[in-house]
C-alpha positions as CSV (number, residue, x, y, z in Angstrom):
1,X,51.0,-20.8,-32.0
2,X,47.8,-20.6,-34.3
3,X,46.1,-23.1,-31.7
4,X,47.0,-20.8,-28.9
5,X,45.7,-17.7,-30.7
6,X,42.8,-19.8,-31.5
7,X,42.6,-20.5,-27.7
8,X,43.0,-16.9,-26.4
9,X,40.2,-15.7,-29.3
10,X,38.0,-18.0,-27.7
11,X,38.7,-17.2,-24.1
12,X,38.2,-13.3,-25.0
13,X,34.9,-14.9,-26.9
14,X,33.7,-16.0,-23.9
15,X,34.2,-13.4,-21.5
16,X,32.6,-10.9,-23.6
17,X,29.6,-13.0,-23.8
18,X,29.7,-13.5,-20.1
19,X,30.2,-9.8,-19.6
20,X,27.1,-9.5,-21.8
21,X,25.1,-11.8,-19.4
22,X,26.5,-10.3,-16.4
23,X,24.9,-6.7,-17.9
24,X,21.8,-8.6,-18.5
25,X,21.6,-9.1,-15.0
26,X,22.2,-6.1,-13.9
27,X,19.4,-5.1,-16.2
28,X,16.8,-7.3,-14.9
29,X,18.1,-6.5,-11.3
30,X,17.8,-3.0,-11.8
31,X,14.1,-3.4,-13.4
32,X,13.1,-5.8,-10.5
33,X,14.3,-2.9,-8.1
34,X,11.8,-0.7,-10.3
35,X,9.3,-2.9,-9.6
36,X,9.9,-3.6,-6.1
37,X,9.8,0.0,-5.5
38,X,6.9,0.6,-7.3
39,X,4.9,-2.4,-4.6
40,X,6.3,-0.1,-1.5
41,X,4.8,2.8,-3.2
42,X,1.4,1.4,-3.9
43,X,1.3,-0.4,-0.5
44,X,2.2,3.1,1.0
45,X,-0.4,5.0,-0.8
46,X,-3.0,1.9,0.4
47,X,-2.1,2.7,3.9
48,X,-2.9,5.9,3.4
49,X,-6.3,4.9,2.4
50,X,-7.0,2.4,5.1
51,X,-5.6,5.2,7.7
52,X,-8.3,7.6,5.9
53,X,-11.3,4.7,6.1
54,X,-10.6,4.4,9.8
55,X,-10.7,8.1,10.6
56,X,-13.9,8.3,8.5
57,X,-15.6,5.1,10.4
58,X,-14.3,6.9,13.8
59,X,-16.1,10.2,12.4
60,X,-18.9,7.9,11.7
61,X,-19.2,6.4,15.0
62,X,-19.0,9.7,16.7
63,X,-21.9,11.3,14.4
64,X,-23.8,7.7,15.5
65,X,-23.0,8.4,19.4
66,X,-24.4,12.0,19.1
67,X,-27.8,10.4,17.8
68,X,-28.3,8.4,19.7
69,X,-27.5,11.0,22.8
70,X,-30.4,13.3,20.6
71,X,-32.6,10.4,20.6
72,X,-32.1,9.5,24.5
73,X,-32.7,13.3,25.1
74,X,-35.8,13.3,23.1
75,X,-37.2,10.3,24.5
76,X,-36.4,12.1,27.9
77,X,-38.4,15.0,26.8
78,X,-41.0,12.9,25.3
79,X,-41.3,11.2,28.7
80,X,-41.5,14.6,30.4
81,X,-44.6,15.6,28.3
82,X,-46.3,12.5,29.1
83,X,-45.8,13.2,32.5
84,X,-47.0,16.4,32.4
85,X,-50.2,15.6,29.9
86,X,-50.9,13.0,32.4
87,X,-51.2,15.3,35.7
């Protein structure tokens, strides 16, 4: 009977250890789901930044369109006056 009880103390030995391990686990699962979370975040906000880079480049290439319309216009008017000087 003492071997038994000797038995069973072990068995409820092990278990709580394993119980201990199994909330270890959870522990580092729930700490990697932190951190996992925190990546989507980050890669969210860097979106958000690249989406904000391309709107400025397209503002950018618009400004860069518009002078080189000016400039075409100028040379236009530039062209004109030599025209005219020249008569």
């Amino acid at each position: 009977m003492n071997e038994a009880r000797k038995l069973i103390n072990e068995v409820i030995f092990l278990v709580n250890e394993a119980r201990k391990l199994i909330n270890e686990v959870i522990f580092l699962v729930n700490e990697a789901q932190k951190l996992v979370n925190e990546v989507i975040f980050l890669v969210n906000e860097a979106r958000k930044l690249v989406n904000e880079v391309i709107f400025l480049v397209n503002e950018a290439q618009k400004l860069i369109n518009e002078v080189i319309f000016l400039v075409n216009e100028a040379r236009k008017l530039v062209n004109e006056v030599i025209f005219l000087v020249k008569q």
